[in-house]
PAZAPA-4460 file (N, C-alpha, C; in steps of 0.05 Angstrom, whole numbers, plus 32768, in hexadecimal, padded with zeros to 4 digits):
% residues 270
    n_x    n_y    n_z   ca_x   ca_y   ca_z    c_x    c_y    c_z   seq   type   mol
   80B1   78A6   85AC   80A9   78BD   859B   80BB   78BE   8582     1      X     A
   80B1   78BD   856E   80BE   78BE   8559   80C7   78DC   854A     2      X     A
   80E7   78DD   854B   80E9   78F6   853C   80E2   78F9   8521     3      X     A
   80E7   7910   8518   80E0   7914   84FA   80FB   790B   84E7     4      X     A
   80FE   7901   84D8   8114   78F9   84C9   8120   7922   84BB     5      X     A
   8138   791B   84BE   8144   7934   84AD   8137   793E   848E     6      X     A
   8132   7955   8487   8129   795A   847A   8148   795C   8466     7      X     A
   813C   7949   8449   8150   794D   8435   8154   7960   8427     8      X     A
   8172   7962   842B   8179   797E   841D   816B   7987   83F9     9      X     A
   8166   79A1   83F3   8160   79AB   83DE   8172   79AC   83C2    10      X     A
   8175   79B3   83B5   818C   79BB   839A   8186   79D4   83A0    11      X     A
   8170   79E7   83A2   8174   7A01   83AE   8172   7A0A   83CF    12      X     A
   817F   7A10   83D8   817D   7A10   83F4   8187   7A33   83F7    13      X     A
   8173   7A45   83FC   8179   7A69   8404   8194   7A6A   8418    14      X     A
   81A8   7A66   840C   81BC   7A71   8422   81D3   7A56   842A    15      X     A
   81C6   7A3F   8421   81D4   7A2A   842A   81EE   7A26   8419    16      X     A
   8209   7A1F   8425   821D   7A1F   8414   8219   79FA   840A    17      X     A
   8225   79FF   83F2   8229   79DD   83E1   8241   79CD   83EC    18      X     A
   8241   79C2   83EB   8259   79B1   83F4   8270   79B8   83D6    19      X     A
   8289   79AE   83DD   829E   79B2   83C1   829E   79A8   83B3    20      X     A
   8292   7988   83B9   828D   797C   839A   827D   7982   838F    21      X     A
   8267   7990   8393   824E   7995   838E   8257   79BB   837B    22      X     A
   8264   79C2   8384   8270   79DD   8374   8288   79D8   8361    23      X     A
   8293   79C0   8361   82A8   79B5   834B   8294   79A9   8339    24      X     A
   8277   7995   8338   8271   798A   8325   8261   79A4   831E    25      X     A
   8261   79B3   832E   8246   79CE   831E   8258   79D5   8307    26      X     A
   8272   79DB   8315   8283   79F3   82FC   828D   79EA   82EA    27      X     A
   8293   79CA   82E5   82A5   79BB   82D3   8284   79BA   82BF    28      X     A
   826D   79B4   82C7   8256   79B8   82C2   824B   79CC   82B1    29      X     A
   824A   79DB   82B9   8248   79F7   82A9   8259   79FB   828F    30      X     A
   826D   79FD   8296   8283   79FC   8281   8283   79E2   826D    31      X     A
   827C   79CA   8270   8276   79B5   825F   8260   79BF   8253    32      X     A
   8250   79C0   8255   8230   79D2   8241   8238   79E1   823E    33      X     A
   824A   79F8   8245   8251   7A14   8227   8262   79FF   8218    34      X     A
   8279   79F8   8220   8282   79F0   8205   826D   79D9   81ED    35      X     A
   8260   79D2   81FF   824F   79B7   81F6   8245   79C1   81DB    36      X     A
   8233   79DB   81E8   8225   79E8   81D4   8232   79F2   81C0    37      X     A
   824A   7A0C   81C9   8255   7A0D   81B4   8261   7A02   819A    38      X     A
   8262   79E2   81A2   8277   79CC   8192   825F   79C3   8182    39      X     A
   8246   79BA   818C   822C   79B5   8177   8228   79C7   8167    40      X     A
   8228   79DE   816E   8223   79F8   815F   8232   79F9   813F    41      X     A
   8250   79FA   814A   825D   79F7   8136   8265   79E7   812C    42      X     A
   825D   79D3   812D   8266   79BC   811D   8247   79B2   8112    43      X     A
   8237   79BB   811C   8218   79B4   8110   8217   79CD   80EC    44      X     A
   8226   79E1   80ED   8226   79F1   80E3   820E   7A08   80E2    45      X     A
   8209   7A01   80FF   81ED   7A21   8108   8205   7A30   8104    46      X     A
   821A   7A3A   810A   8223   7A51   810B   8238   7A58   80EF    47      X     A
   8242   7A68   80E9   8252   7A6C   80D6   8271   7A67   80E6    48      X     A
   8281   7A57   80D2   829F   7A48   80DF   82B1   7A64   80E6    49      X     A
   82B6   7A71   80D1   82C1   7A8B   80C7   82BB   7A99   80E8    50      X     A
   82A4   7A93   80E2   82A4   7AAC   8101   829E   7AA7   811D    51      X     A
   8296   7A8F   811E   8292   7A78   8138   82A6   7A5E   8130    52      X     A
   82C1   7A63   812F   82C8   7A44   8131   82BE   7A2D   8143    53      X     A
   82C0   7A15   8146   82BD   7A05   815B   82DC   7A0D   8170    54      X     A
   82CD   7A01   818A   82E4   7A04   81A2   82F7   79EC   8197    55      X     A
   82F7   79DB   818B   8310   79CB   8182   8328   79D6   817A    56      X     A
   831A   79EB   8163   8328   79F7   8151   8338   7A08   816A    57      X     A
   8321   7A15   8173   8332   7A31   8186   8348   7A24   8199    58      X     A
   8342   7A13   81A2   835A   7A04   81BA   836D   79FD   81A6    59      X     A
   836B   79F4   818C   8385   79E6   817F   8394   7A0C   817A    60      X     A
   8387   7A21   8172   8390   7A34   8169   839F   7A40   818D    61      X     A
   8392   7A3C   81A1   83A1   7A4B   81B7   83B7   7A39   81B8    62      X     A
   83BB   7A1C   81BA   83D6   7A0D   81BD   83E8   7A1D   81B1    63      X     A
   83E1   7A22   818F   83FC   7A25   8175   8405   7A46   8182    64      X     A
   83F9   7A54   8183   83F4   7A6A   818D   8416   7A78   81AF    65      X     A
   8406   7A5B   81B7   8420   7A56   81D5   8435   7A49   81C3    66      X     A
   8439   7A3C   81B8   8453   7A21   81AB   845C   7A36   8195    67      X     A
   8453   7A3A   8186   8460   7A45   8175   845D   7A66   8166    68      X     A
   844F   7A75   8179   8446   7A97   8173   8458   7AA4   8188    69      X     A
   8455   7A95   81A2   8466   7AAE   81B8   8455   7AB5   81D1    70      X     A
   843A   7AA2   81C0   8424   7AB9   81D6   842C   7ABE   81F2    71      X     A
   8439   7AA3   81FE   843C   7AB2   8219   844F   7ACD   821F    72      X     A
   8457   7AD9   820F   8465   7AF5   820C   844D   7B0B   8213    73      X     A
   8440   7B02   81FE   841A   7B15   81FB   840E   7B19   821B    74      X     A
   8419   7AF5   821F   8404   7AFF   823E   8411   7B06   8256    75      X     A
   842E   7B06   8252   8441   7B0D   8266   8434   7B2A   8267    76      X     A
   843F   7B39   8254   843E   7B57   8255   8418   7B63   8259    77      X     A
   840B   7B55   824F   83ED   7B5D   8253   83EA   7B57   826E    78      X     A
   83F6   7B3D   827F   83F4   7B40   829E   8405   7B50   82AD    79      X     A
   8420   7B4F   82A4   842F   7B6F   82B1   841C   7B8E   82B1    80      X     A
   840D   7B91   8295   83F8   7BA8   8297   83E9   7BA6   82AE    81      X     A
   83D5   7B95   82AE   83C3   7B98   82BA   83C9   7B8F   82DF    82      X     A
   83DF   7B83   82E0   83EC   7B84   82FB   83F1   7BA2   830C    83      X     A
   8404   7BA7   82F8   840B   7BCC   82F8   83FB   7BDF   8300    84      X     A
   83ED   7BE6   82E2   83CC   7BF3   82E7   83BB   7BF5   8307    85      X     A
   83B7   7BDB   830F   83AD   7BD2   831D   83B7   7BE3   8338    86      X     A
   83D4   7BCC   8339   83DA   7BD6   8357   83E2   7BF6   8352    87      X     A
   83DE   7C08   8341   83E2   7C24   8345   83CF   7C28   8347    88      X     A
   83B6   7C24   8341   839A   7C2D   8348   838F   7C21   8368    89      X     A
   83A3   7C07   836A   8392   7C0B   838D   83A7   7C14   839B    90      X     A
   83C5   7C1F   8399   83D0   7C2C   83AA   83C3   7C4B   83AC    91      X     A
   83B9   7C55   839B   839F   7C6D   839C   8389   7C6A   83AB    92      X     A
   8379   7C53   83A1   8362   7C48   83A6   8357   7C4D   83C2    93      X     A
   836F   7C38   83CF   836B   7C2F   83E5   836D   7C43   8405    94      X     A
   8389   7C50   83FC   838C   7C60   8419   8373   7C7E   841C    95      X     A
   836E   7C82   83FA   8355   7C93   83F4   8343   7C8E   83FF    96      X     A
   8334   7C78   83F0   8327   7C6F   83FE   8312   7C60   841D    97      X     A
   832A   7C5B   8428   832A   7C63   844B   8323   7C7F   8454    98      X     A
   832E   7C8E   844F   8333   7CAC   845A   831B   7CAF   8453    99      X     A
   8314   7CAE   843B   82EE   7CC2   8432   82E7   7CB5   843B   100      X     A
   82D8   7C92   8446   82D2   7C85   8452   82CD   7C8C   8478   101      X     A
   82E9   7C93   8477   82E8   7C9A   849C   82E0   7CB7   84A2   102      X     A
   82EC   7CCA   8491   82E4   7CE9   8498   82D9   7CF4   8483   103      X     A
   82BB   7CF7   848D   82AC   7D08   8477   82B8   7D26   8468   104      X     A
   82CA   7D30   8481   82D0   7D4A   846E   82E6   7D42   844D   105      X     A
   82EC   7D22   8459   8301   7D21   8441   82F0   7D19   842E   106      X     A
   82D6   7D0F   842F   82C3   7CFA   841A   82BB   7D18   840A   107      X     A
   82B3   7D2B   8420   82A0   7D45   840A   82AF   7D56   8401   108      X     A
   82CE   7D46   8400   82E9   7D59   83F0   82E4   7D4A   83D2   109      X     A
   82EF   7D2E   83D0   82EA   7D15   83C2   82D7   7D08   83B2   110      X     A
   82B7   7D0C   83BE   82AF   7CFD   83BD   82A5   7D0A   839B   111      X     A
   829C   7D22   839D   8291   7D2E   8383   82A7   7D2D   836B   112      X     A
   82BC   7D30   8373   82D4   7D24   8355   82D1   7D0E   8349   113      X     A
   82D6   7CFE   836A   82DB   7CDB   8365   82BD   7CDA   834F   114      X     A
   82A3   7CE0   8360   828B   7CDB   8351   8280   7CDF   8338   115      X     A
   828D   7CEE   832B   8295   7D04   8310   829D   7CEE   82F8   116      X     A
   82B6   7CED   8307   82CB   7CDA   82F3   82C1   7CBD   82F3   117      X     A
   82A6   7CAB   8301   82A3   7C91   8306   8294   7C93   82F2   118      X     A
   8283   7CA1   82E9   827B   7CA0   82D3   827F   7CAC   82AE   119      X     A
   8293   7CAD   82B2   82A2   7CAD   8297   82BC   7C8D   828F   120      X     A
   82A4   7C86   8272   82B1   7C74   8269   82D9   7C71   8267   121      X     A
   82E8   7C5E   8271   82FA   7C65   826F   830C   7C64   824B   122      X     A
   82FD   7C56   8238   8306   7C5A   8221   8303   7C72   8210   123      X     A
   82FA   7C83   8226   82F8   7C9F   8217   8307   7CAF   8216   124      X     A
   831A   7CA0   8223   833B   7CB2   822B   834D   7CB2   8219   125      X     A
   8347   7C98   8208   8357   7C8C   81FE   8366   7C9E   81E5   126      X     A
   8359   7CB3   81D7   8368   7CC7   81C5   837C   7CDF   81D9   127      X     A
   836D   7CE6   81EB   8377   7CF6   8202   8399   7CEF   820A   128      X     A
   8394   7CCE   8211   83AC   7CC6   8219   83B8   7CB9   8207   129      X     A
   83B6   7CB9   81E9   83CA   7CB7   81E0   83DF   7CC9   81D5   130      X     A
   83C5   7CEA   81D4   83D9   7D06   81D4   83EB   7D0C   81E4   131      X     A
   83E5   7D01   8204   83F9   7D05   8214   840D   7CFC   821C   132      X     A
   8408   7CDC   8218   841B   7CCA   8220   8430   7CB0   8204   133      X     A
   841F   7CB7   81F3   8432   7CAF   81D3   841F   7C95   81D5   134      X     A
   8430   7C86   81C8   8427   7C67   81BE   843A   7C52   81CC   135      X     A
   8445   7C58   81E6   8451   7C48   81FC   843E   7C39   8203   136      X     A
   844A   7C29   8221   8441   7C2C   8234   841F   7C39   8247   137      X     A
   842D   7C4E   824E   8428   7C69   8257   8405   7C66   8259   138      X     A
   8401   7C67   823F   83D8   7C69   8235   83D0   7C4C   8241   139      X     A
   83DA   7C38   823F   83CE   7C23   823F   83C9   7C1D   825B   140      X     A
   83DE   7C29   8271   83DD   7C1A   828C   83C9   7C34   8297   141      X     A
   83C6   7C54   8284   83B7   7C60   8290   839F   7C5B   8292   142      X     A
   8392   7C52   8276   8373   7C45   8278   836F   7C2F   8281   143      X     A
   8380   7C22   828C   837B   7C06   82A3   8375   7C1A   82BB   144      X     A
   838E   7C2C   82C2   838A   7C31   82D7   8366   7C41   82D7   145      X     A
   8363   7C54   82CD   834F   7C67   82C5   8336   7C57   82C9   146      X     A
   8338   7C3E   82BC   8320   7C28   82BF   8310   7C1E   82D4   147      X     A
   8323   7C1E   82E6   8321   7C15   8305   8321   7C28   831B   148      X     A
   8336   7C38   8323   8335   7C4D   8334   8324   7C55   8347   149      X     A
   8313   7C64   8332   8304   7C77   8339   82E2   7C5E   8348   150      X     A
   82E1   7C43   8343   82CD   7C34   8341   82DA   7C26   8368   151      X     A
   82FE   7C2C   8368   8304   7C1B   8378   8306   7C2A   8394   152      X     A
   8308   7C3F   8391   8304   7C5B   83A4   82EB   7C52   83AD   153      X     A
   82D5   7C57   839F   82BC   7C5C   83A0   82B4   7C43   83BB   154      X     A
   82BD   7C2F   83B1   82B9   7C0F   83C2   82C5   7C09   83DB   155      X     A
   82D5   7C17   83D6   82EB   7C1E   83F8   82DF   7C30   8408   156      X     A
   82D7   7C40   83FA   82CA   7C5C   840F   82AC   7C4C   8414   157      X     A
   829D   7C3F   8409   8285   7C31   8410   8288   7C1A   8429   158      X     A
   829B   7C08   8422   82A1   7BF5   8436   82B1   7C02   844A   159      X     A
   82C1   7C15   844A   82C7   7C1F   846A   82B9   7C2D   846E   160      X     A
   82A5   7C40   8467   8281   7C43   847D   8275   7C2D   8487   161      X     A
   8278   7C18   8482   826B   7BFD   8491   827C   7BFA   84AC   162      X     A
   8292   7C00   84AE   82A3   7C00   84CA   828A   7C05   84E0   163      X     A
   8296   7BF7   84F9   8281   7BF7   850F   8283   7C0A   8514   164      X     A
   826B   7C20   8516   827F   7C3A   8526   827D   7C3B   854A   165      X     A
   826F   7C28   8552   827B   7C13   856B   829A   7C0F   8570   166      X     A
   82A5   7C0C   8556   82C5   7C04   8558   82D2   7C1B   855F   167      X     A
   82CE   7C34   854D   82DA   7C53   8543   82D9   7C62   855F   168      X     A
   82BE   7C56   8570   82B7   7C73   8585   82C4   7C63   85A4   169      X     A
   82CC   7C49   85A6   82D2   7C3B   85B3   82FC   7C43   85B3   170      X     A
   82FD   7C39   8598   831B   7C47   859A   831F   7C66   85A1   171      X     A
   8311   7C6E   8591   8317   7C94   85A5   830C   7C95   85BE   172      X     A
   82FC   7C89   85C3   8300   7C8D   85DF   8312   7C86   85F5   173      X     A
   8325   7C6F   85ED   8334   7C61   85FC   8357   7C72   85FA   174      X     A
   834F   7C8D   85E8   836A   7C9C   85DE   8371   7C9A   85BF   175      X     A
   836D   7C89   85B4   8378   7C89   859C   8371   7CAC   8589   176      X     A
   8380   7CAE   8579   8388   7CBF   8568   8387   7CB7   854C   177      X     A
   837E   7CCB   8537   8376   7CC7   8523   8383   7CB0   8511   178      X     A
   83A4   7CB2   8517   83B6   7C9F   8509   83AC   7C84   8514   179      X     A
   83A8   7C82   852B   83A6   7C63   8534   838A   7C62   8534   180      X     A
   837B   7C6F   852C   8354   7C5E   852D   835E   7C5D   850A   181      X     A
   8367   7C66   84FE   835C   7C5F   84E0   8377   7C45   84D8   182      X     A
   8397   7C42   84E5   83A2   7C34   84DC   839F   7C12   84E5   183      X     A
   8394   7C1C   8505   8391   7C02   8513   836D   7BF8   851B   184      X     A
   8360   7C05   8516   8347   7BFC   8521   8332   7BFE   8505   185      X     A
   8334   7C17   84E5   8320   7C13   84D8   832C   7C03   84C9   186      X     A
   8349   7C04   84C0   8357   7BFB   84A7   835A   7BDA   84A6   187      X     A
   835B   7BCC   84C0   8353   7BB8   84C3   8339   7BAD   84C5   188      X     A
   8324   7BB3   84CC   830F   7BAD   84CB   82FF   7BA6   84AE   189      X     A
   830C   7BB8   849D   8301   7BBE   8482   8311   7BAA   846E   190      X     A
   8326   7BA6   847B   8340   7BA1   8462   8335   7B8D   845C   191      X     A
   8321   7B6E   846A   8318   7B5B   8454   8306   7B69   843D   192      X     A
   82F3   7B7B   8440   82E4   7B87   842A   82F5   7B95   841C   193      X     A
   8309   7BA0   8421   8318   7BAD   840A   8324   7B91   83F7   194      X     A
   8332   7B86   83FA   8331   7B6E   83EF   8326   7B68   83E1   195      X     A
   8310   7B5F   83E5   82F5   7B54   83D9   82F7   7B69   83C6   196      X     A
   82EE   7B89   83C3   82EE   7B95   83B2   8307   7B9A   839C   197      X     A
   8319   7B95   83A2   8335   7B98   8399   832F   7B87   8381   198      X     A
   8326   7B6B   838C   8326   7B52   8379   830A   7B5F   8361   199      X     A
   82F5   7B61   836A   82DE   7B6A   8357   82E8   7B7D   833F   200      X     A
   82FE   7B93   834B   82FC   7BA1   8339   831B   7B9B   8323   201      X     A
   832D   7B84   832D   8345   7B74   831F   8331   7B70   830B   202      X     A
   831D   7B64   8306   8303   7B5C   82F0   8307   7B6B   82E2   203      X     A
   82FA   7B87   82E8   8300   7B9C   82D2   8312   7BAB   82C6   204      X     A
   832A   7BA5   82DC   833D   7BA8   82C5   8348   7B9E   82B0   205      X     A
   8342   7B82   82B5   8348   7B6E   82A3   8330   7B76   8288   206      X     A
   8316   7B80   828D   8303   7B7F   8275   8312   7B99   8266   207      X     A
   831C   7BAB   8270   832C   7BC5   8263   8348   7BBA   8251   208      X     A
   8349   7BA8   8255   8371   7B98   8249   8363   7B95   822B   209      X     A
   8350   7B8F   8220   8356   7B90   8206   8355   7BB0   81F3   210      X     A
   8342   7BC3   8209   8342   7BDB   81FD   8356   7BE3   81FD   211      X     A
   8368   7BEB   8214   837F   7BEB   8212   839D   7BE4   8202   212      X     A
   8397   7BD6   81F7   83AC   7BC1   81EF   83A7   7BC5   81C9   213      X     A
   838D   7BCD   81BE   8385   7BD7   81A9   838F   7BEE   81A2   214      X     A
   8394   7C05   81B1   839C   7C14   81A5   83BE   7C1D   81AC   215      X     A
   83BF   7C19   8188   83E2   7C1D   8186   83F8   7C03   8198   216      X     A
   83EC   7BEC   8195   83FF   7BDC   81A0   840B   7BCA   818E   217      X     A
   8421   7BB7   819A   8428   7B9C   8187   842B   7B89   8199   218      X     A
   8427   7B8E   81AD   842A   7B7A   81BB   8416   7B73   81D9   219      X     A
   8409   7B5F   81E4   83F5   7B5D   81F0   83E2   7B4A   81DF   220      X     A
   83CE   7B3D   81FD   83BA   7B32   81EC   83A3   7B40   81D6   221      X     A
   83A8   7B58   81E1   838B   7B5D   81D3   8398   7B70   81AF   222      X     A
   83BA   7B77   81B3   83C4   7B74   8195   83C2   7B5C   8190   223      X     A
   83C7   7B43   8191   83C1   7B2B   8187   83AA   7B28   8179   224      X     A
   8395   7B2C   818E   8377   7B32   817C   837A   7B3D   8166   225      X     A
   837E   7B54   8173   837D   7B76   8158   8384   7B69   813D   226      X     A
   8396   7B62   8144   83AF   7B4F   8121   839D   7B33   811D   227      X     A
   8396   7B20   8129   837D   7B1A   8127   835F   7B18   8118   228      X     A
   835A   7B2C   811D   8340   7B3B   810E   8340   7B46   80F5   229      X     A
   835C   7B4F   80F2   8369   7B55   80D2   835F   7B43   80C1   230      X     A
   8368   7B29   80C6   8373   7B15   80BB   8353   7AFD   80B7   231      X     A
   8341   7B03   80C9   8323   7AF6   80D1   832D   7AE2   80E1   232      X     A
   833D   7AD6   80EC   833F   7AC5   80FC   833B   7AC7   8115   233      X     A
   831C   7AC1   8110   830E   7AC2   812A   831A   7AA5   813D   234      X     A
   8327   7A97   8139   8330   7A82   8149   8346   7A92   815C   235      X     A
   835B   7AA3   8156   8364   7AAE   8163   835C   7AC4   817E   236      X     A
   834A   7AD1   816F   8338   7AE1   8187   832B   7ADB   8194   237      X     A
   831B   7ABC   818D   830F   7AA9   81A6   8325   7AA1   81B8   238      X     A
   8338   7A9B   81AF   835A   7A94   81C3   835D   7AAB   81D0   239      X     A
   835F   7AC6   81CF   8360   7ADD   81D6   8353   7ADE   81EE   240      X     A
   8337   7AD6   81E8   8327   7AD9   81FD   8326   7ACD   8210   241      X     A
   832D   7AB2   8203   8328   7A94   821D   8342   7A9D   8230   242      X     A
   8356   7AA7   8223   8372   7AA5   8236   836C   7ABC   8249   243      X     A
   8362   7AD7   823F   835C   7AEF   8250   8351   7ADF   8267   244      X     A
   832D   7AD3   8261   831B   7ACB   8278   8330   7ABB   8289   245      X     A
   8345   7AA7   827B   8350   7A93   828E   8368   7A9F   829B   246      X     A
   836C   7AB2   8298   8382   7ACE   82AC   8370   7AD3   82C1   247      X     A
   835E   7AE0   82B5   8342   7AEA   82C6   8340   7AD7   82E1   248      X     A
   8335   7ABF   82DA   832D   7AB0   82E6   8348   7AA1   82FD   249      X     A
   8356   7A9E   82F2   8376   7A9F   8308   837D   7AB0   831A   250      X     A
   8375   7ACC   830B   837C   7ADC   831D   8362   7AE6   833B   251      X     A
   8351   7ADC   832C   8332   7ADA   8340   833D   7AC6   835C   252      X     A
   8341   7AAE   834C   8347   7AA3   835F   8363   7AA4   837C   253      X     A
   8370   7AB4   8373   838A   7AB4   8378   8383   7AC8   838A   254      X     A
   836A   7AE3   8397   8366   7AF4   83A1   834D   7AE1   83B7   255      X     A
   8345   7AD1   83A7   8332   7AC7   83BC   8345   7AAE   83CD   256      X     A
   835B   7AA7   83C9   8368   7A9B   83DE   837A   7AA5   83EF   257      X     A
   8387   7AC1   83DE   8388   7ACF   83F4   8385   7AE2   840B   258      X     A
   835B   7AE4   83FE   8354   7AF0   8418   834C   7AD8   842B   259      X     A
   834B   7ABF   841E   8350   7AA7   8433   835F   7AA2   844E   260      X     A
   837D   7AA7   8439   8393   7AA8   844F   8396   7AC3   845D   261      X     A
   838F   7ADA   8452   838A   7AF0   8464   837D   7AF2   847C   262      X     A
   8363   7AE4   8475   8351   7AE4   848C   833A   7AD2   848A   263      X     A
   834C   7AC0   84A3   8349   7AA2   849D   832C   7AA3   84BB   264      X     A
   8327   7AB4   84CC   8317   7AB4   84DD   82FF   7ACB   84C7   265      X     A
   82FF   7ACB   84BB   82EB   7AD2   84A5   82D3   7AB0   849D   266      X     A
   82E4   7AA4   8497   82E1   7A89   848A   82D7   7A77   84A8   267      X     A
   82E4   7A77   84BE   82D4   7A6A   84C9   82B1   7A73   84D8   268      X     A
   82BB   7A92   84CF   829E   7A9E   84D6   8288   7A88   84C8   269      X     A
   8289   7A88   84B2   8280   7A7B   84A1   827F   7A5C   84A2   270      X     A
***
């Protein structure tokens, strides 16, 4: 009896993971055709130079930029911000977020503030907090923080309602007490999705670093820009950008290996 030969795999397959070479030639891939295009673009002269340089230009302008401007100063302190910002908004975020998550009387304390403030732009603060807090510091780490917060609450209290409540009615029954069902039985269950969300919303703080950094600064990437734009040198603010995304993208990665090593029986689920 003859079996049926294996059916050959698809390029789209619903659900099926790629192998790693197959996700290294996609992404080196992708990124070869933007620049591809970009570099025909401008050097074909579809675009105007002045305001689309070619990526040649822009990579020779990020080098001079590191060698001989300082920039890595710019991005020291623009990643000190948004480091800061950050971890003060999920030392809020997070233990908040559990509690409205686990006990509804705390969510229908919470939940109508938190809900209030998720929808107000955070650059609208930005005159507010410079009355209060000067032209420091102070404004800049508040609308990082302001940016995120209220979005990161929101994601915590969603993913700990997914908790089994199989898990919740099993520990109280066996004795546990409020301290030990929420420190030992929800807070772990959840903590890979908090994670996960932690990292989504690092994203947006990083998209808030140039608003930030615009008003009343001298130093940071997105003053670099600002001084920049004075001047039309759009080669510089494409550098601006490429270095932000390539923070971005480091720091993406650097959360997805360590919910790797966090939780490494996650991965073999998978």
């Amino acid at each position: 009896m003859r079996h049926p030969s294996p059916r050959k795999p698809r390029f789209l397959e619903v659900r099926r993971p790629v192998s790693r070479r197959q996700a290294v030639l996609s992404a080196i891939a992708i990124w070869v055709l933007f620049f591809g295009i970009w570099l025909i673009a401008s050097e074909s002269g579809m675009v105007n130079p002045l305001l689309v340089p070619s990526p040649v230009q822009v990579f020779e302008t990020t080098w001079n930029l590191f060698v001989d401007r300082g920039f890595i100063g710019d991005i020291g302190i623009s990643v000190w911000r948004v480091v800061l910002a950050f971890a003060m908004a999920s030392a809020l975020s997070v233990p908040l977020g559990v509690m409205m998550g686990t006990f509804p009387a705390i969510e229908a304390i919470f939940a109508p503030f938190v809900s209030a403030w998720r929808y107000l732009p955070a650059p609208s603060f930005i005159p507010i907090l410079l009355m209060w807090f000067g032209t420091g510091e102070a404004p800049k780490l508040a609308l990082l923080f302001l940016g995120v917060v209220f979005f990161l609450i929101t994601l915590v209290m969603d993913h700990t309602k997914t908790v089994r409540k199989e898990l919740i009615e099993t520990a109280l029954t066996l004795g546990a007490n409020r301290k030990v069902t929420v420190l030992d039985v929800v807070l772990p269950a959840v903590l890979p999705e908090i994670v996960t969300a932690m990292r989504q919303m690092l994203a947006m703080t990083w998209t808030y670093l140039v608003i930030a950094e615009i008003v009343a600064s001298t130093t940071g990437i997105g003053a670099m820009m600002m001084r920049a734009r004075r001047f039309l040198k759009t080669d510089e603010i494409l550098s601006g950008i490429i270095v932000i995304g390539a923070l971005g993208l480091l720091f993406d990665l650097l959360f997805k290996a360590a919910h790797r090593w966090l939780f490494p029986y996650l991965q073999e689920k998978r």
